[in-house]
PDB file of N, CA, C, O and CB in Angstrom:
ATOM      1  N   UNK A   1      35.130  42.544 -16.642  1.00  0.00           N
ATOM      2  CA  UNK A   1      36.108  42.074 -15.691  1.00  0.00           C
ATOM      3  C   UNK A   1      35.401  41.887 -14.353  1.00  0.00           C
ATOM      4  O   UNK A   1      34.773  42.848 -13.908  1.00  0.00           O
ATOM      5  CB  UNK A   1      37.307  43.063 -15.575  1.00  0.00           C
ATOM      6  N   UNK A   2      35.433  40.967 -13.802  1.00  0.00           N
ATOM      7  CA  UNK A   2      35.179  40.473 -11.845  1.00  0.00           C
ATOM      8  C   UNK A   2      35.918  40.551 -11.023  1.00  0.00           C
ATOM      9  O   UNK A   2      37.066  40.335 -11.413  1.00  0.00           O
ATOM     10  CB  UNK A   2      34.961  39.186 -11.379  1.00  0.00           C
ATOM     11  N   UNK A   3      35.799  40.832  -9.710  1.00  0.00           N
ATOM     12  CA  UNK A   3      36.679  41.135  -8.798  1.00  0.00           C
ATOM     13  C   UNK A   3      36.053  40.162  -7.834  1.00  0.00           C
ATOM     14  O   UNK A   3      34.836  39.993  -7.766  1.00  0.00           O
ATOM     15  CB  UNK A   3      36.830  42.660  -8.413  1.00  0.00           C
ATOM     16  N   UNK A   4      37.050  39.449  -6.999  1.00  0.00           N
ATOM     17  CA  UNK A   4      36.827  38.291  -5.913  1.00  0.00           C
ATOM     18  C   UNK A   4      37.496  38.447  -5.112  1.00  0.00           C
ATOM     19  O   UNK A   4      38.695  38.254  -5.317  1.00  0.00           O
ATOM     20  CB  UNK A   4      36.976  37.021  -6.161  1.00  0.00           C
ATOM     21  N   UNK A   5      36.911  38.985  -3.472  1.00  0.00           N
ATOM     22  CA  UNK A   5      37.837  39.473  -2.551  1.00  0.00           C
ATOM     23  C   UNK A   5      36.334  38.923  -1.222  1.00  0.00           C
ATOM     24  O   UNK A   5      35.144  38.694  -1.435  1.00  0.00           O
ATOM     25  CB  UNK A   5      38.503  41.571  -2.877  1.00  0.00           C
ATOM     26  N   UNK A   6      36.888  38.903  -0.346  1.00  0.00           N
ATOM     27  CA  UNK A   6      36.300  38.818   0.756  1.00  0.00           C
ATOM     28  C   UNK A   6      36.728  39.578   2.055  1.00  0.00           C
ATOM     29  O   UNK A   6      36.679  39.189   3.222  1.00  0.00           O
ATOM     30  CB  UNK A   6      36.286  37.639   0.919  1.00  0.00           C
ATOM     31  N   UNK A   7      37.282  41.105   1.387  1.00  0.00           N
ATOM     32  CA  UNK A   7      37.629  42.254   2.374  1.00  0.00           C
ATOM     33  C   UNK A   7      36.427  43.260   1.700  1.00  0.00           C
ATOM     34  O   UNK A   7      36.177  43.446   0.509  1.00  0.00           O
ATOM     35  CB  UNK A   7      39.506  42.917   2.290  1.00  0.00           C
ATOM     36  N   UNK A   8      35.805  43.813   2.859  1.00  0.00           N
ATOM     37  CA  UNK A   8      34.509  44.687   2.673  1.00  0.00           C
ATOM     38  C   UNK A   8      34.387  45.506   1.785  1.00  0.00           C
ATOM     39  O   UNK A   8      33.616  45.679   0.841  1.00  0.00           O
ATOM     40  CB  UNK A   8      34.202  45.399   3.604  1.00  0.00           C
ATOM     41  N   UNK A   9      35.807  46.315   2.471  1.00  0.00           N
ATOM     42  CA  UNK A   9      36.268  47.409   1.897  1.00  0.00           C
ATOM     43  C   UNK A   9      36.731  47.671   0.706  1.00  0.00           C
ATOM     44  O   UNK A   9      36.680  48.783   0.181  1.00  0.00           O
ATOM     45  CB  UNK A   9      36.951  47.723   2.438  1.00  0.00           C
ATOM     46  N   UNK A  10      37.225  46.633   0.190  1.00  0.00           N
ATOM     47  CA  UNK A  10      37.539  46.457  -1.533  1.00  0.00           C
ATOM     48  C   UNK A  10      36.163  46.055  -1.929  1.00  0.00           C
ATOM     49  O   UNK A  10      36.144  46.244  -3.146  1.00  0.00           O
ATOM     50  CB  UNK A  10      38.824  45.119  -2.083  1.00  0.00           C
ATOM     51  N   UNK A  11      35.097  45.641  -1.591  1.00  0.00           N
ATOM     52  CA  UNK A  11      34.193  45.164  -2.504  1.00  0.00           C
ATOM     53  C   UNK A  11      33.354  46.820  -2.405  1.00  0.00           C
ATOM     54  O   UNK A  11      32.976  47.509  -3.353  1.00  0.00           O
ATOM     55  CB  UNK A  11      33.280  43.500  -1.970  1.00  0.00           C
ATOM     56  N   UNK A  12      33.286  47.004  -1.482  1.00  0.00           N
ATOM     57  CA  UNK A  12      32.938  48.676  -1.806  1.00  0.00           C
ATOM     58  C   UNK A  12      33.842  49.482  -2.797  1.00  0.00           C
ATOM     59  O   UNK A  12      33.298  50.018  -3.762  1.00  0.00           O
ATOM     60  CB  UNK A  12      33.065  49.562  -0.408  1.00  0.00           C
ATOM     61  N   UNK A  13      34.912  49.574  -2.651  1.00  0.00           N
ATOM     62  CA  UNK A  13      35.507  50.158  -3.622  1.00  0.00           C
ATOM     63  C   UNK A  13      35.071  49.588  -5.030  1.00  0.00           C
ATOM     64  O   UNK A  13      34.337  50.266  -5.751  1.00  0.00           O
ATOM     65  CB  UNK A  13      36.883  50.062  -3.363  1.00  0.00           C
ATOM     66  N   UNK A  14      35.522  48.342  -5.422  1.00  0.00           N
ATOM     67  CA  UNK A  14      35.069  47.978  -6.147  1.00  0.00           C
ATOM     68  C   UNK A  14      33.812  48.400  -7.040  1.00  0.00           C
ATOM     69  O   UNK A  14      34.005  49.023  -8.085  1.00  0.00           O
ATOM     70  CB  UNK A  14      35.124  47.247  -5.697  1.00  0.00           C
ATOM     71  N   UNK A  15      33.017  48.189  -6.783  1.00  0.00           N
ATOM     72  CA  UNK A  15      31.402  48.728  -6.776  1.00  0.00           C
ATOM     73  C   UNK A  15      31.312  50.134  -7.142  1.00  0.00           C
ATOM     74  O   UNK A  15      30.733  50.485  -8.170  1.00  0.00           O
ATOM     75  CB  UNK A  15      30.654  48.619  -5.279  1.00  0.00           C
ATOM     76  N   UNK A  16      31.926  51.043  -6.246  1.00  0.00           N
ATOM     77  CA  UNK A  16      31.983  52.451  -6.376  1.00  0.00           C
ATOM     78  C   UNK A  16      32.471  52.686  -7.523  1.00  0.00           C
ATOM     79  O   UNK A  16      32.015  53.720  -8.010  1.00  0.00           O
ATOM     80  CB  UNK A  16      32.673  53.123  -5.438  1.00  0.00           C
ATOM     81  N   UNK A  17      33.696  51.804  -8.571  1.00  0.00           N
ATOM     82  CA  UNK A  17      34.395  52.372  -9.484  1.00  0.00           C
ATOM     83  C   UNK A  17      34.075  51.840 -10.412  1.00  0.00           C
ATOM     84  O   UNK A  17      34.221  52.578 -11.387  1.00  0.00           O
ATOM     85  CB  UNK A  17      35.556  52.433  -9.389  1.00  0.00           C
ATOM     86  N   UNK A  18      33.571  50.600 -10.734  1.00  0.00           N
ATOM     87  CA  UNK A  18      33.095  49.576 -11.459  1.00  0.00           C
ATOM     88  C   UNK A  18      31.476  49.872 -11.888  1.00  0.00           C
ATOM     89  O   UNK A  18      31.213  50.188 -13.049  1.00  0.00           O
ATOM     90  CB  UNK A  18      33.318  48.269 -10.591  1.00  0.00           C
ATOM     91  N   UNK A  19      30.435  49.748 -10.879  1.00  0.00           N
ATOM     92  CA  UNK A  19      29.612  50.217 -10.788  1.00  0.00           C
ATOM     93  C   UNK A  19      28.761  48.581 -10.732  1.00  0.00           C
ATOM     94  O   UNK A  19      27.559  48.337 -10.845  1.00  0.00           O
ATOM     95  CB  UNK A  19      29.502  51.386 -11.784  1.00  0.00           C
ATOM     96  N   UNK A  20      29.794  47.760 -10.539  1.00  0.00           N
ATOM     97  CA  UNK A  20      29.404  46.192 -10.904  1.00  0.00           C
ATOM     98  C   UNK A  20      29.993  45.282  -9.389  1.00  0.00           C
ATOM     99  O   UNK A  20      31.201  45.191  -9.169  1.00  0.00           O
ATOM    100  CB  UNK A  20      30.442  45.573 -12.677  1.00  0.00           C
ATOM    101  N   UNK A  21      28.933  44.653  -8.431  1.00  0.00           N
ATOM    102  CA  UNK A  21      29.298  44.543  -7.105  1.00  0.00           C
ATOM    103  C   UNK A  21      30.683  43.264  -7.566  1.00  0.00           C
ATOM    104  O   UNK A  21      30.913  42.866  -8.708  1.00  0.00           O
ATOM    105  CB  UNK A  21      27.738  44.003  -5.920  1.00  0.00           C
ATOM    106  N   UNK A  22      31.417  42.850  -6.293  1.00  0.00           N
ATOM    107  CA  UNK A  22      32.615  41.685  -6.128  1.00  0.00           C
ATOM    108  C   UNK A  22      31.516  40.666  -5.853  1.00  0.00           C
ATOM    109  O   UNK A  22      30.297  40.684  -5.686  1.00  0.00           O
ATOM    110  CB  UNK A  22      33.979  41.873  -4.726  1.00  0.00           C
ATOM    111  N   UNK A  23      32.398  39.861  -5.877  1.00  0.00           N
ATOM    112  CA  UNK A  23      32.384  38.360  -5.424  1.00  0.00           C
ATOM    113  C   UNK A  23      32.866  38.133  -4.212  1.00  0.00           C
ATOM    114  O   UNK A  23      33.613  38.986  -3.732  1.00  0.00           O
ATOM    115  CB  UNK A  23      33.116  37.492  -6.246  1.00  0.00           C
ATOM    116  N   UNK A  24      32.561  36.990  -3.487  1.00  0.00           N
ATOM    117  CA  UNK A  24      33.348  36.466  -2.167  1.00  0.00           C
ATOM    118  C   UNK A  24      33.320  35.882  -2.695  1.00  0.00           C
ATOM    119  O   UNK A  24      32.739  35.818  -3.779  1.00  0.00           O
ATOM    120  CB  UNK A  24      33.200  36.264  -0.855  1.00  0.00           C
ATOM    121  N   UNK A  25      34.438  34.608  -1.747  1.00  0.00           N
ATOM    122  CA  UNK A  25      34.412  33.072  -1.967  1.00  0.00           C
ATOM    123  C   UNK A  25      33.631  32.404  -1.512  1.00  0.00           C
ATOM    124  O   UNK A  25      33.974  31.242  -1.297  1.00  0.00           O
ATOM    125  CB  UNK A  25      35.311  32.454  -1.649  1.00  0.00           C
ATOM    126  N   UNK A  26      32.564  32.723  -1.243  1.00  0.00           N
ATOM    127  CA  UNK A  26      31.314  32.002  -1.348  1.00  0.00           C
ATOM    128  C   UNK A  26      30.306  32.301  -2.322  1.00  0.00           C
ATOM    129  O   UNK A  26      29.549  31.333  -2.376  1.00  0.00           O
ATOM    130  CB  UNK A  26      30.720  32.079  -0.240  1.00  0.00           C
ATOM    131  N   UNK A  27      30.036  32.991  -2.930  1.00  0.00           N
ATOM    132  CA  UNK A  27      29.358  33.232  -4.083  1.00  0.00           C
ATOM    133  C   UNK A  27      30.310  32.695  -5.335  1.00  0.00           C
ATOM    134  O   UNK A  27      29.778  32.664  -6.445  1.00  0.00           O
ATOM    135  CB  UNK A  27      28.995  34.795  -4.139  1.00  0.00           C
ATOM    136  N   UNK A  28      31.920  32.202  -5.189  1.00  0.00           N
ATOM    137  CA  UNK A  28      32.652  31.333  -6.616  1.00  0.00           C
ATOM    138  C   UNK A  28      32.247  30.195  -5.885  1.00  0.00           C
ATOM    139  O   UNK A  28      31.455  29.660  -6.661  1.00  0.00           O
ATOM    140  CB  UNK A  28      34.603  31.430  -7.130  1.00  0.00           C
ATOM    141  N   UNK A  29      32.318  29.301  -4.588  1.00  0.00           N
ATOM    142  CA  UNK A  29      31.871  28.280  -4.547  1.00  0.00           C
ATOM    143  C   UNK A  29      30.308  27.898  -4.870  1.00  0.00           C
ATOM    144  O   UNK A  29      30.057  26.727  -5.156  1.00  0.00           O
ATOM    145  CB  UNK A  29      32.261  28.028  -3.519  1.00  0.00           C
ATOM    146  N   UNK A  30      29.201  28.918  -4.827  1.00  0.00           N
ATOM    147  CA  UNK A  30      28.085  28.398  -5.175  1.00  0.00           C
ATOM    148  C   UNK A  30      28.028  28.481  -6.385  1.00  0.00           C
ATOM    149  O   UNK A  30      27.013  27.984  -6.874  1.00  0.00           O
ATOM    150  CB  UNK A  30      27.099  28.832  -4.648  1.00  0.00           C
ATOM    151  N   UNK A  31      28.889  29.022  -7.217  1.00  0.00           N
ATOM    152  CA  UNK A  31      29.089  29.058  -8.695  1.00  0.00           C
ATOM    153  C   UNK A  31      29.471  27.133  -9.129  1.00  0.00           C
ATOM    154  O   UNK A  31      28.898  26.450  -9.978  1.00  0.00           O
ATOM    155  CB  UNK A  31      30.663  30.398  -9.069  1.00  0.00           C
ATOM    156  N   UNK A  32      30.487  26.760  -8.288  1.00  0.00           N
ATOM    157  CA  UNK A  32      30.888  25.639  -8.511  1.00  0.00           C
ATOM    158  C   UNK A  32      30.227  24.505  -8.168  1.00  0.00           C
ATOM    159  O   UNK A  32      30.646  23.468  -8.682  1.00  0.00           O
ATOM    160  CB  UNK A  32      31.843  25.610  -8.126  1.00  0.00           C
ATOM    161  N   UNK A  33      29.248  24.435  -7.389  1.00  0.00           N
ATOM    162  CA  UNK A  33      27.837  23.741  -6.799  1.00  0.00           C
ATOM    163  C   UNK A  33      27.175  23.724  -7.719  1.00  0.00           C
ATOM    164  O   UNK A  33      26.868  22.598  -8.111  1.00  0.00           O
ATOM    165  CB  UNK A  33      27.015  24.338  -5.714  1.00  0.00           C
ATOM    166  N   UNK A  34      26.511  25.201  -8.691  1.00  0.00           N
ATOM    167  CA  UNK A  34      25.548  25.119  -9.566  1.00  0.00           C
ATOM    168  C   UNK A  34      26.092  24.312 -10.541  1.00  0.00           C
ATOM    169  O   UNK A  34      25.351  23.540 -11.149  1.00  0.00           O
ATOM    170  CB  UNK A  34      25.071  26.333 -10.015  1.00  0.00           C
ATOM    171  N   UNK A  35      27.203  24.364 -10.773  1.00  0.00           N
ATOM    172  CA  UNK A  35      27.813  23.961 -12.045  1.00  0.00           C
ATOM    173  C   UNK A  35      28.065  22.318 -11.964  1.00  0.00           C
ATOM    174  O   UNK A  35      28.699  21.611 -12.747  1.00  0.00           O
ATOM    175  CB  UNK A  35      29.260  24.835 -12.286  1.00  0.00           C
ATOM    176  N   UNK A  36      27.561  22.057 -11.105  1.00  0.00           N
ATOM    177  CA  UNK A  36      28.129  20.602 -10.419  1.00  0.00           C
ATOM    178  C   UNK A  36      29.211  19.853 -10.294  1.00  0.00           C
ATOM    179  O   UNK A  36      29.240  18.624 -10.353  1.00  0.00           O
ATOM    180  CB  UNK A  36      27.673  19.789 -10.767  1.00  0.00           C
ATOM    181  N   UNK A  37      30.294  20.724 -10.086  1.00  0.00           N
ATOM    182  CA  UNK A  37      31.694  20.728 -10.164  1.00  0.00           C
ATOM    183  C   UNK A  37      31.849  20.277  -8.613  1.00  0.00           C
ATOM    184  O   UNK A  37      32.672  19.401  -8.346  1.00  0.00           O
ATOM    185  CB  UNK A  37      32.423  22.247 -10.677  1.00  0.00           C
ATOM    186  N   UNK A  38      31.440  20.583  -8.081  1.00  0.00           N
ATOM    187  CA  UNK A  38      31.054  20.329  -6.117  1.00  0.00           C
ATOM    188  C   UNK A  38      30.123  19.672  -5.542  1.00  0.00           C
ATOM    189  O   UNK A  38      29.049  19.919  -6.090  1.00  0.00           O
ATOM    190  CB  UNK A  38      30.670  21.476  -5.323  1.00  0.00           C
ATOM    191  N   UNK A  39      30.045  19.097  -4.867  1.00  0.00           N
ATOM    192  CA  UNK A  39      29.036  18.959  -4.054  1.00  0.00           C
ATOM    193  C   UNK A  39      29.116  19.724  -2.791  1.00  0.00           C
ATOM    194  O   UNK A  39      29.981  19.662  -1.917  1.00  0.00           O
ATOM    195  CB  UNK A  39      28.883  17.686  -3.832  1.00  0.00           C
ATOM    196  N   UNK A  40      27.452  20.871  -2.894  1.00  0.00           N
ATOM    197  CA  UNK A  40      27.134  21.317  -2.162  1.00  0.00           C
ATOM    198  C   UNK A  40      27.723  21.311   0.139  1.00  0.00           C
ATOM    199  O   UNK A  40      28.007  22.175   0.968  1.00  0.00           O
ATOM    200  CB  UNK A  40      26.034  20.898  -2.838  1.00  0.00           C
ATOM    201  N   UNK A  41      27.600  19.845   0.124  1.00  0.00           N
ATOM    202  CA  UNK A  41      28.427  19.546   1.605  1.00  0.00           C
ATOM    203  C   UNK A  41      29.642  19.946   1.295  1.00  0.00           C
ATOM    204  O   UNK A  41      30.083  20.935   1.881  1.00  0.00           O
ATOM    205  CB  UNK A  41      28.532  17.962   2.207  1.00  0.00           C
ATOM    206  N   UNK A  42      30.547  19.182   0.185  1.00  0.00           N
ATOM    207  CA  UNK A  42      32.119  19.962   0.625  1.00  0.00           C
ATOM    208  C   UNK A  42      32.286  20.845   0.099  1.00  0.00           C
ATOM    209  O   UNK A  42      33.416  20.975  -0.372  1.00  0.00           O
ATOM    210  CB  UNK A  42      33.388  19.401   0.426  1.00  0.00           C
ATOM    211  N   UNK A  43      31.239  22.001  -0.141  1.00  0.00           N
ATOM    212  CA  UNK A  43      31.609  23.092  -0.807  1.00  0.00           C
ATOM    213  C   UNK A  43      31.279  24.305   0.538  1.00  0.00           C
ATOM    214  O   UNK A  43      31.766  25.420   0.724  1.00  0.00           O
ATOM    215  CB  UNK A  43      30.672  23.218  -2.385  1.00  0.00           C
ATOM    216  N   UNK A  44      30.625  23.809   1.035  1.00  0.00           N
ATOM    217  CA  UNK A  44      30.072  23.982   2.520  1.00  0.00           C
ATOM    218  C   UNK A  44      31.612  23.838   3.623  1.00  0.00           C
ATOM    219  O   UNK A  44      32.323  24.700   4.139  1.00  0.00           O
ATOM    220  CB  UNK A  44      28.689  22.471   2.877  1.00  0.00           C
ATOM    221  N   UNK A  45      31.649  22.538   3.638  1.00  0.00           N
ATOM    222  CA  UNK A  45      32.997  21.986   4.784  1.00  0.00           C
ATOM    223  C   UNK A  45      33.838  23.013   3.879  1.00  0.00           C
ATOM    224  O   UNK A  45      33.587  24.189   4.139  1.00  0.00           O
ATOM    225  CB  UNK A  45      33.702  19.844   4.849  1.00  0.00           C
ATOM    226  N   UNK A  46      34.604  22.839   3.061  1.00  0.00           N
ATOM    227  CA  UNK A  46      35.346  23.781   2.544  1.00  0.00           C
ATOM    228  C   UNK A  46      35.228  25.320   2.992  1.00  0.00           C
ATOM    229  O   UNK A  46      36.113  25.839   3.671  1.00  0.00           O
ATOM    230  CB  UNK A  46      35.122  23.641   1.279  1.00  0.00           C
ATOM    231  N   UNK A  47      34.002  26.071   2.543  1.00  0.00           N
ATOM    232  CA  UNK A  47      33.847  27.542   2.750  1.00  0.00           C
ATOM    233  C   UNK A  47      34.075  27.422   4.865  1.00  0.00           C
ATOM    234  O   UNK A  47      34.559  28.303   5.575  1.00  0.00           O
ATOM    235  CB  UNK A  47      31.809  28.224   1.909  1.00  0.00           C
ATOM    236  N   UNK A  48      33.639  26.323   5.231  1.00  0.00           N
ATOM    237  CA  UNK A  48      33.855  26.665   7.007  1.00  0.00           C
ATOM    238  C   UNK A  48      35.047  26.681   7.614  1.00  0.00           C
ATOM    239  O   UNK A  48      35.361  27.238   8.666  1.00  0.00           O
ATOM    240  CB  UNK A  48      33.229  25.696   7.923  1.00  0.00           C
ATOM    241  N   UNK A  49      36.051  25.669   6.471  1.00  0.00           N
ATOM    242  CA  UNK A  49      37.276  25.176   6.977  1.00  0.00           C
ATOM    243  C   UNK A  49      37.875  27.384   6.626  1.00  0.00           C
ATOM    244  O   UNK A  49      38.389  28.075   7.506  1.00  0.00           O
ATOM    245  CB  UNK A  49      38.196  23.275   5.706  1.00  0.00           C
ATOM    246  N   UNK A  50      37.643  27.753   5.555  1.00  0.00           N
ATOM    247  CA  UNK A  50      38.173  29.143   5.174  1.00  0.00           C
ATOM    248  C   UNK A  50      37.935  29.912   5.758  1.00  0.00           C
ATOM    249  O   UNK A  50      38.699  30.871   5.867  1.00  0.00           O
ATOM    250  CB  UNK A  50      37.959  29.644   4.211  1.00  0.00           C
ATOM    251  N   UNK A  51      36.421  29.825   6.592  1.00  0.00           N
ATOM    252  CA  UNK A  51      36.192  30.699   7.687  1.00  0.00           C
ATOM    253  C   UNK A  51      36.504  30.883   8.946  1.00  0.00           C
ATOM    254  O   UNK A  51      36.164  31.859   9.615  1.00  0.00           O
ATOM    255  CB  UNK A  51      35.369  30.729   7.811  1.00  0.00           C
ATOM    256  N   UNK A  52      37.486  29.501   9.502  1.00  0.00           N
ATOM    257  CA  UNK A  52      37.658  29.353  10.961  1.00  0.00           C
ATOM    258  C   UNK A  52      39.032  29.267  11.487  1.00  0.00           C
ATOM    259  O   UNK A  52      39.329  29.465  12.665  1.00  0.00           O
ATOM    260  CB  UNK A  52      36.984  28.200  11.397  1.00  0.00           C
ATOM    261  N   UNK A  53      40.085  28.874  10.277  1.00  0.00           N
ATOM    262  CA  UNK A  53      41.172  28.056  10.228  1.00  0.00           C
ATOM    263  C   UNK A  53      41.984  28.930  10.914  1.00  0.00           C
ATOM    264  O   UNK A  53      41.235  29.740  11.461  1.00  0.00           O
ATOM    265  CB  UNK A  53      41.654  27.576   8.887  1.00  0.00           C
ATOM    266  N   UNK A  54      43.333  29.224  11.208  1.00  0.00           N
ATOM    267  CA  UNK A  54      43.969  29.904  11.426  1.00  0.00           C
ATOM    268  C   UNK A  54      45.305  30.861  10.601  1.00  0.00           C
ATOM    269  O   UNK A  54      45.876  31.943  10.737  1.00  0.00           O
ATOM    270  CB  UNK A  54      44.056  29.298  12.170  1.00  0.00           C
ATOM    271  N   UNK A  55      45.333  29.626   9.668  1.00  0.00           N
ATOM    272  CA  UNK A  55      45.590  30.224   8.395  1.00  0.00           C
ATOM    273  C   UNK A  55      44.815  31.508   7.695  1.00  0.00           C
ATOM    274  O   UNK A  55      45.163  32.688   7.646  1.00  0.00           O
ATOM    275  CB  UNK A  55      45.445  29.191   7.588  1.00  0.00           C
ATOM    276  N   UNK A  56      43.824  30.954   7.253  1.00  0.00           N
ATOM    277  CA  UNK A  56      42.188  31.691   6.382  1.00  0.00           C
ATOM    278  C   UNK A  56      42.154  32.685   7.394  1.00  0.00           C
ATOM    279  O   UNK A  56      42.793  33.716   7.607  1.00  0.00           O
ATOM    280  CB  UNK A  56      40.338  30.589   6.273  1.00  0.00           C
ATOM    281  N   UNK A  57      41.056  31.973   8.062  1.00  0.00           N
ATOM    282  CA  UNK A  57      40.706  33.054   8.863  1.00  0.00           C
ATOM    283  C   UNK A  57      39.800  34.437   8.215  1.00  0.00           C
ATOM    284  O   UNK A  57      39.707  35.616   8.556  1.00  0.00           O
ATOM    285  CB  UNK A  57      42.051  33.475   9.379  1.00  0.00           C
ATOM    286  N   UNK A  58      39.170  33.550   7.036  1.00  0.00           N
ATOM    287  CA  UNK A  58      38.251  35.075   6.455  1.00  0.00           C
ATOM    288  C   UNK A  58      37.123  35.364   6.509  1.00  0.00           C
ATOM    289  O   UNK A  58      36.588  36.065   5.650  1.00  0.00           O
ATOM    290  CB  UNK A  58      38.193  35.374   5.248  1.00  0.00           C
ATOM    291  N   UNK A  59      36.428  34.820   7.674  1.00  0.00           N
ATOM    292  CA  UNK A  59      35.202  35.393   8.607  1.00  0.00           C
ATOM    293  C   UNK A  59      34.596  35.101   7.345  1.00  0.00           C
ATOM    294  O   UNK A  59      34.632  34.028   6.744  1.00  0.00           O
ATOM    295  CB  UNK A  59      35.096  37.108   9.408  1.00  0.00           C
ATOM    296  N   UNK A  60      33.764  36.686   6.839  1.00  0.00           N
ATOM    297  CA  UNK A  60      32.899  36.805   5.646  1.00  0.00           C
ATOM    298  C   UNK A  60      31.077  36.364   6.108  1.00  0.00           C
ATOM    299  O   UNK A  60      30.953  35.983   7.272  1.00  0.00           O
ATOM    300  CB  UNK A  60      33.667  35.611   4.371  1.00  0.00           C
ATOM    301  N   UNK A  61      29.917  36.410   5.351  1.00  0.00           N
ATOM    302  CA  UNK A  61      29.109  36.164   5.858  1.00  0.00           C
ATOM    303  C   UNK A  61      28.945  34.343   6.009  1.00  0.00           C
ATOM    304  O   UNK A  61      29.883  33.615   5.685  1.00  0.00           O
ATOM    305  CB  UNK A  61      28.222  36.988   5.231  1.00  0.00           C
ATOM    306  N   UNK A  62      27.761  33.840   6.486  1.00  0.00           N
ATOM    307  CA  UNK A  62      27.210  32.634   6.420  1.00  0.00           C
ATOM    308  C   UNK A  62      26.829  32.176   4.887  1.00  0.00           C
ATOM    309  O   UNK A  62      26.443  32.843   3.927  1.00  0.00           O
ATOM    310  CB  UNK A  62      26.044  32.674   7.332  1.00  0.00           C
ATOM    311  N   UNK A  63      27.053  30.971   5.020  1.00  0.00           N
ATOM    312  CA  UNK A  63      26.778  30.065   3.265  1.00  0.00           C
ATOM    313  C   UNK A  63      25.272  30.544   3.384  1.00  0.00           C
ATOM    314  O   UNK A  63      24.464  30.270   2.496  1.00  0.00           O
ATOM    315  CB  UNK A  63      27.008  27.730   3.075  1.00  0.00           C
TER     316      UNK A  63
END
């Protein structure tokens, strides 16, 4: 089973109980890049639009 969160603190938990790290949504979008389901730019514009919006708003690290 995988867990996909882009709150810290659950991916630590996660990890701690699992023993198997999370996902962000940037590590499922570079999933979807490799897979060539995306192109890399709007998988990019996409992950920035999630990082800035006011909606989103989910910080998280750099692509």
């Amino acid at each position: 089973m995988g867990f996909a969160s882009d709150d810290e603190d659950a991916l630590i938990l996660w990890e701690a109980l699992s023993g198997a790290p999370g996902r962000r949504t940037r590590d499922l979008l570079r999933e979807l890049v490799d897979a060539a389901v995306v192109d890399e730019a709007d998988a990019r514009e996409a992950y920035r639009v999630l990082q800035t919006d006011d909606l989103h708003n989910l910080g998280g690290p750099p692509w």
